[in-house]
Each structure stands twice: as C-alpha cells, then as structure tokens.
N, C-alpha and C positions, 0 to 999 in steps of 0.2 A: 105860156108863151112869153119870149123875152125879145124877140123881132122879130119883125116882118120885111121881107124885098119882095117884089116883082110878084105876089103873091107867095113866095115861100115863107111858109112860119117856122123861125127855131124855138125851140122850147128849152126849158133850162136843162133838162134830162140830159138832153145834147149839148147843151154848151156843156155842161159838168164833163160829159163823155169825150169832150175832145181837149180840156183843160189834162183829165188823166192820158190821154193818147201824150199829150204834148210833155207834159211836166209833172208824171205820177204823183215822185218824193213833195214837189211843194204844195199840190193839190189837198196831198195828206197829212201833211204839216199844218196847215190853215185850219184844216177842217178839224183836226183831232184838238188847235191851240182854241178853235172857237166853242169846242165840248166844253173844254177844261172850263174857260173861264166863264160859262154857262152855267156850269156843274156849281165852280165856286159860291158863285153868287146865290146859286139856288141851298146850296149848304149855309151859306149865309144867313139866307131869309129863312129857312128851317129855322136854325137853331132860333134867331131871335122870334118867333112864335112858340117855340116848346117852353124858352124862357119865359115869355108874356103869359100864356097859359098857366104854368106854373105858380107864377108871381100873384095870378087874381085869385086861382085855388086854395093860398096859403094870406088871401088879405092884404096882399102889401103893393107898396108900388115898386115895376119894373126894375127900378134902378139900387132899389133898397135890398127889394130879395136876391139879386145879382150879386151886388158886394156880399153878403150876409155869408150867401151860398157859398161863392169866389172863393172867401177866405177862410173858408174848414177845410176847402180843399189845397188852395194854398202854400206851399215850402217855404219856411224864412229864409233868406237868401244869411247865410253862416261868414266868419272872418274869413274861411276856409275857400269859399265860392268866390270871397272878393279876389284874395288874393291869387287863385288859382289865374281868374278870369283877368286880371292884371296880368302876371305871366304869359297867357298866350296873345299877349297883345299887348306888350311893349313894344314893339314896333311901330305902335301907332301913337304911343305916348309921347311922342317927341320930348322926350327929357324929363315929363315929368314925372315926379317919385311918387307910389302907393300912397301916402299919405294925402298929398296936393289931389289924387283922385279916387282913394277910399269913398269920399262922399255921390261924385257923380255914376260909381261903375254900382253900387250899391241900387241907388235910383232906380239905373237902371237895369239892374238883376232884379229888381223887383215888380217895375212894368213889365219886363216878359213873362213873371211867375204869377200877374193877376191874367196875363193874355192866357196862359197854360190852363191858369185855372178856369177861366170861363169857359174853355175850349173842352175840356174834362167835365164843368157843370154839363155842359150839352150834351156833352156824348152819354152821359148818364143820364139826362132825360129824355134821348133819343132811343134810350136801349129798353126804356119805360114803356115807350108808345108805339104801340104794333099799329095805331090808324096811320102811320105815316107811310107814302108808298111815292118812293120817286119815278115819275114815266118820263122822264126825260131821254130820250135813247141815243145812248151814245153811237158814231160814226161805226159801222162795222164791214169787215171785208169779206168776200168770199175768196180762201187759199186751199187751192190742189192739194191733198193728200195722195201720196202717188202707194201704190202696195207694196212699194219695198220701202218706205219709209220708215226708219228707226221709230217703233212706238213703248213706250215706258208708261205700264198702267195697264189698267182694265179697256180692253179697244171700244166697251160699251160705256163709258162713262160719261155722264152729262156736262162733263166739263173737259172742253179739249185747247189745253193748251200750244199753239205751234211755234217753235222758238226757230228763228233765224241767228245763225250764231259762228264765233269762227274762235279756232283753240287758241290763238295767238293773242285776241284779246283780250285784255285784262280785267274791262266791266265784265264780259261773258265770265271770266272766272269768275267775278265778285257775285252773280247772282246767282249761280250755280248751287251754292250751300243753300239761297234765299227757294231754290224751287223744293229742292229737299225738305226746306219746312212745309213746304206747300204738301209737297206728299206726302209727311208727316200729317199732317193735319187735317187734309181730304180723303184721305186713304183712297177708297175706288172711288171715289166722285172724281176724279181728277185722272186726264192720259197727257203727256207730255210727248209730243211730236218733235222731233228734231228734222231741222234742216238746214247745210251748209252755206255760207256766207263768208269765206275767205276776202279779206278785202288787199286791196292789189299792195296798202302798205307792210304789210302781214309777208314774209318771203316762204313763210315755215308753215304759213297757214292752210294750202292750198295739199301737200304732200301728210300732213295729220289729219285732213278730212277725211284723207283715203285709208289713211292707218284706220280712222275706226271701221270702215266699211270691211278694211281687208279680217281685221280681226272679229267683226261681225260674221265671216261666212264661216267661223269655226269657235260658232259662238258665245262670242264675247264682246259684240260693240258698246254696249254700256260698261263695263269695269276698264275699254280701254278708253271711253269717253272722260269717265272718272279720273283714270290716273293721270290723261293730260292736260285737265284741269285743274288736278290737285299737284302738277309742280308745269309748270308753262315757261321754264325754262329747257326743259330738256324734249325738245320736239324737233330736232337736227334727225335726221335720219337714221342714222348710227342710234343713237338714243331710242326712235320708236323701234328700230327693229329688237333693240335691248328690254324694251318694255315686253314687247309681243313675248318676250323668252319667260320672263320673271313672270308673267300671268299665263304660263304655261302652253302657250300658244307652239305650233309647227313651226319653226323660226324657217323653215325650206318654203313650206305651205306662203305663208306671210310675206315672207324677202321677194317672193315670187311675184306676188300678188302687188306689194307697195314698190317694186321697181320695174313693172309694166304698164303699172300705169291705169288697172283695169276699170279702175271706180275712179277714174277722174273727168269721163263725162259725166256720170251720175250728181260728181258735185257740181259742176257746171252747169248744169240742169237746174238746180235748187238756186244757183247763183242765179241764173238766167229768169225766174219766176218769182224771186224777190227783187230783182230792178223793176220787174212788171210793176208790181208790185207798190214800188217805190220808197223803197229799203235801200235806205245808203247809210246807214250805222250800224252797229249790233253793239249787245244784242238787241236784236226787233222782235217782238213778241206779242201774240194776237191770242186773245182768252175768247175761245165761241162769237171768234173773229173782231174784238174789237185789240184796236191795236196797244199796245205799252211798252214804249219804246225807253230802253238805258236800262240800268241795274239798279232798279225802282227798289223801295224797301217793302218787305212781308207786308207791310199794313195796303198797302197799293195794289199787289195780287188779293189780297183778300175782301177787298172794298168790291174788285170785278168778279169775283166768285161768290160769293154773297149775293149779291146781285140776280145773276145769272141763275145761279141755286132755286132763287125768292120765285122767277119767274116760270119754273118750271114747277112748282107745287098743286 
C-alpha cells in the first residue's frame, strides 16, 4: 500500500498500472535504466569477490594478485596504437603535434589496457566458478504473439526472441547480421518473432512491411525480409516489386497484393501493440520478454540468453 483517502488504499501494483496506462515508453525506460545499473553494480561486486577469493587462494594480497594477474593479461600499448589513436583524434589536439602528446595518449592507452585487463582477469574467474548464480531479475514483459506472425526457428524453443523493427532503419539493419550469429550459435534453442514498427520518420517503411507479408503468402517472407536489409536503399516501390521478381516470386501475384494494400492493417496492428507496449525506437527487442532496446552488440544477446538458458535447466 502506497495511500490511503477516505478509506481507499492504493497499492503500488496500481500505481505501476496506471504510470503504464498513462506513459508506457517512460515507465519502461526507468524501469529497464534502474535494472541496468543494478545489474552493473552487482557485476561489479562479483567480480571484486571472485578477485578477493582468488587473491587469499594464491597467498597474496588483493591488490598485489590484481596487478600480477592484470598484467599477463595485458597488451603493451605499441608506437603503432599511439599514433593511430593521435589520428583519430586530432581534432581534439588543438594544435598540438604527436610528440608534445606521445607521452600523455600513451598513459593513457595504458590505463584503459590495465581496466581491459582486470575486466578479462574477471571474466576468467567468473567462467571458473559455477557457485555463482545471479537472482537478480531483470524487468520483463508479457508481448502477443499472434498465429500469423512471421516465426524463424524451431516454434518450440526455449528462447523466444520477439524483435520490433522497421526496414527503413538503419540500427534494425546493423543488428540483423548480429541475430544471425545469434542463430548461429543457438541453433534450436533460439525462434526469432518478427514484428512491424514502421516509424512515421520512415516514408518507405510502412509499404516494405507489406512487401514481406505479400511475398510471405508465396513463401518467401524471410529471403524478402533479408534482402531489404541487406541493401535499405532500394525499398521505393518499383524496387520492391523488382525484388519480388529476382527472388522469383508472381510479380502479378505480389504487385496485387503490395498495391491493395492487403497487409497493411496486419502491420498496424503490430504497430498498435508496441506503442502499448511502449516501443518508440527500433529496433526494440524482448528475449523471453525482457526488453533490449538498439542494435546492442552479440555479447548483450548472449548475456540474456545465457541467462534464460541457466534457468531452465
């Protein structure tokens, strides 16, 4: 209970529930930034216990087995690193020449290569010790799969990916290779759900939603999914109907289908369930519902799969 009037008690259940009625997107914004930096910290405190443990195992103190450890693991920072790192960052040099800051860019190529390395001693002695089990549970959502939704993967797999996403954006391409390794790498533990998220900056976005649906009923909406990812400049109309041809599609069948318009509630629908939602970027993506929002890198899907994986054993 969080108040009381006139005898009615609200509870927090209800506040939460009408924070999301009122302002989904910020609701889950807060909730997913107070995981993160939850999560951080608690990665934090980990690691410096795996370290401390280690340290009394091997005799020494904390600070000593740290550095010892650090620096086998370690990279010398080369002429090659300074000067590279000079170069893309002359512009901050105000004038000054390589030489005048050979010393300070050194420095500090070298503080980040003992942060790497401690960051590396961890994660090798994290991969040591099976007594560690994080119960921290991250924010998760419950999202509609509807039966005609585009599914990639085994439909029984314990890990279900659901991406919100739109062809016109450019993160959504950048992660698209990054799910690929996902699939790669989970084989059937892993189903990849698609669903559409044209956003109203997007003109081209809302008319290539449709193209995959149209080229899905003579099936093919994954290789046309693919190919207007893999060049996201050619998504003008003329272009998708030219695609539908080259991936051998009915060009009568298709032209039919992507100039009536028929899958464009379908996407609207999908639109309509991620504002619920409170999806206002893409791509927005939710792993056995927790959410991961932008075109995060492989190590980011693989931390929440892992995860998820661990607790289903």
């Amino acid at each position: 209970m969080v108040a009381e009037v006139g005898g009615r008690k609200i509870t927090l259940k209800e506040l939460d529930a009408k924070w999301e009625e009122f302002d989904a997107a910020e609701r889950n914004r807060v909730t997913q930034l107070l995981y993160q930096n939850r999560r951080n910290m608690l990665d934090q405190m980990l690691g410096d216990v795996v370290i401390e443990q280690a340290a009394k195992a091997a005799g020494l103190a904390t600070d000593v087995y740290t550095q010892q450890e650090s620096a086998k693991l370690m990279q010398p920072v080369t002429e090659a690193d300074i000067v590279a790192f000079y170069n893309q960052n002359k512009d901050r040099a105000n004038g000054r020449t390589l030489d005048q800051l050979r010393g300070p860019v050194k420095e500090f190529l070298e503080g980040q290569r003992r942060l790497q390395a401690k960051a590396q001693l961890v994660d090798n002695l994290r991969s040591k010790d099976s007594s560690i089990k994080v119960l921290l549970e991250p924010p998760r959502y419950h999202v509609e799969v509807a039966s005609n939704d585009p599914v990639r993967g085994d439909a029984s797999a314990p890990i279900s990916i659901i991406e919100f996403s739109d062809y016109q954006c450019p993160f959504c391409g950048r992660v698209t290779p990054t799910l690929q390794q996902v699939r790669d790498t989970y084989g059937a533990k892993v189903k990849i759900i698609f669903k559409d998220f044209p956003l109203p900056n997007h003109p081209q976005a809302q008319k290539a939603a449709e193209a995959a649906h149209c080229a899905g009923e003579q099936g093919k909406y994954w290789e046309m999914h693919d190919r207007m990812f893999a060049d996201q400049r050619a998504l003008e109309v003329p272009a998708l109907k030219a695609s539908a041809v080259s991936l051998g599609l009915s060009a009568a069948e298709f032209n039919q289908c992507l100039d009536s318009g028929k899958f464009a509630a379908d996407v609207r629908e999908d639109a309509t369930l991620g504002e619920k939602l409170g999806v206002n970027s893409t791509p927005t993506l939710y792993i056995n519902g927790r959410p991961l929002i932008g075109a995060q890198p492989f190590e980011a899907f693989k931390q929440a799969i892992d995860e998820e994986l661990a607790k289903k054993k």
